[in-house]
C-alpha positions in Angstrom: 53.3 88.1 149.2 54.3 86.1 146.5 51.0 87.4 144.0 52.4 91.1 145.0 56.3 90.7 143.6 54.3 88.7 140.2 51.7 91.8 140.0 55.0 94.5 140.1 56.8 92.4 137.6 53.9 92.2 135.5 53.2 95.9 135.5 57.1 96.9 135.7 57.4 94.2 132.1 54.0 96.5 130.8 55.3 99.5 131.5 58.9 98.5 129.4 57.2 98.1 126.7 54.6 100.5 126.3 57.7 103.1 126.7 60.1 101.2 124.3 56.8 101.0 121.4 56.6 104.9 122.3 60.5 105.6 121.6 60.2 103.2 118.5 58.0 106.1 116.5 61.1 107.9 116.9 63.1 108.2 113.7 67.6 107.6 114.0 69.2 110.0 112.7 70.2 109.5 109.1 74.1 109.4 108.4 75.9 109.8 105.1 80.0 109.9 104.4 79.6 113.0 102.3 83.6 112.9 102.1 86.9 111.0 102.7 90.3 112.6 102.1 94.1 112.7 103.7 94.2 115.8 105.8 98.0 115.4 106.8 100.9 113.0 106.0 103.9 113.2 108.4 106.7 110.9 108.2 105.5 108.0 110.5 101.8 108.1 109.9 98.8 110.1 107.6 95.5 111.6 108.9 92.4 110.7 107.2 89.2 112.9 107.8 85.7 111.4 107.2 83.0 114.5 106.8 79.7 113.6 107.9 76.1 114.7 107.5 73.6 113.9 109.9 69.8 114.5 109.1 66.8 114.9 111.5 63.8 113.7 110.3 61.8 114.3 113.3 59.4 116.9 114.7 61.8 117.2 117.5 65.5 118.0 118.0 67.8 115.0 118.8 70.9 115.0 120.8 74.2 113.4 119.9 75.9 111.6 122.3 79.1 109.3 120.8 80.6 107.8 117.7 82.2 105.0 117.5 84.1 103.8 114.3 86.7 101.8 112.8 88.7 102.1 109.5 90.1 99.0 107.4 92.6 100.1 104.5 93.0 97.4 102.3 91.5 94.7 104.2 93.5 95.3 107.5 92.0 97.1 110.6 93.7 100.2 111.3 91.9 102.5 113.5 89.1 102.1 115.8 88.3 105.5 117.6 85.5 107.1 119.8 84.2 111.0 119.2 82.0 112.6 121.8 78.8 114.0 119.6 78.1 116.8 122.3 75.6 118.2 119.5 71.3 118.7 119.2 70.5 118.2 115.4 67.2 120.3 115.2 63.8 119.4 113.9 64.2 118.9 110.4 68.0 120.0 110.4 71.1 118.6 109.8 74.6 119.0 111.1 78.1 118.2 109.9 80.6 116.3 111.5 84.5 115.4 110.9 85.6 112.3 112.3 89.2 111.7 111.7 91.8 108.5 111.7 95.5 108.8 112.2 97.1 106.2 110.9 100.5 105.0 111.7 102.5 104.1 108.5 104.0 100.7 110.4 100.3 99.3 110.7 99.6 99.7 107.1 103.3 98.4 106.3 104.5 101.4 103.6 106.0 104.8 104.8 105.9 108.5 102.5 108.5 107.2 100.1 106.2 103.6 99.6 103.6 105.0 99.7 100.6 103.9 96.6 98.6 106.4 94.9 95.4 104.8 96.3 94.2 102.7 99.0 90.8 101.1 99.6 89.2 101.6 102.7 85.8 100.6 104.4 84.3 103.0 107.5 81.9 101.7 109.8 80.0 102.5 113.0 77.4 103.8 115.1 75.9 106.8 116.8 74.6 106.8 120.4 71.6 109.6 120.6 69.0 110.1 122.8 65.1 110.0 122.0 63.3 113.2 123.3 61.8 113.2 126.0 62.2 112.9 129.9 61.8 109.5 130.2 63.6 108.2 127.3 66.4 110.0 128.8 66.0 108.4 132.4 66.0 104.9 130.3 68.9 105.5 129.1 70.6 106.3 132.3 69.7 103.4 133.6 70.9 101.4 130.6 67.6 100.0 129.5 67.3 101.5 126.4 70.4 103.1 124.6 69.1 103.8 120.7 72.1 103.6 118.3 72.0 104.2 114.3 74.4 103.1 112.1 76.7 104.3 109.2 79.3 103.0 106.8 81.3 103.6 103.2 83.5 101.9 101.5 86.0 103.1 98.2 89.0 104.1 96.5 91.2 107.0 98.7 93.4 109.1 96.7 96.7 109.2 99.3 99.0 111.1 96.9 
């Protein structure tokens, strides 16, 4: 009984990584920050909108699933947010994507009237997406195999 459960392992081990080599010839989706900019300034906090471009460099579409990111401004941590994707970049396409960040004026410690002509900030984070195919999907599911790609940018913001 004992050589059976070693044989399953063995194959079920096998198996895991002939699929995960398989998904590997998959290329992640390529990000860029094409753009930052303030989108709205109220009186207790501003809205900054990061617009992304994603490019598919495959022979097959790719679905989005989730971003995740978080914004510093000047060295402090100021926003951490999650964005369902709920988009297929196609073969060879791209697709754009805002992301934004509301950021409360207490957390930055200046209001409208303190406010500085610039800030810097650094963005960061990652992409869930799924691999085509059937079975990548169904490893994903299962939480065996969840590809992620990253992105980042870091600079100067005009807030005024």
């Amino acid at each position: 009984m004992n050589y059976m459960r070693q044989a399953i392992a063995c194959a079920s081990i096998l198996f895991a990584l002939g699929v995960t080599g398989g998904c590997a010839s998959f290329n992640a989706p390529q990000i860029q920050v094409q753009s930052v900019s303030v989108t709205e300034t109220t009186d207790d906090a501003l809205t900054i909108a990061f617009d992304l471009i994603l490019t598919n460099r495959n022979d097959a579409p790719v679905e989005l699933i989730e971003f995740e990111y978080n914004l510093e401004v000047d060295g402090r941590s100021v926003y951490s947010g999650r964005r369902d994707a709920q988009a297929t970049v196609p073969a060879g396409g791209t697709w754009s994507l805002r992301v934004p960040a509301v950021i409360p004026f207490s957390d930055v410690g200046f209001s409208t009237s303190t406010m500085p002509e610039q800030v810097q900030y650094d963005v960061g984070g990652s992409l869930l997406y799924i691999s085509p195919g059937a079975l990548a999907e169904v490893l994903m599911d299962a939480g065996i195999y969840r590809p992620t790609t990253g992105f980042g940018a870091a600079g100067s913001l005009t807030l005024r």
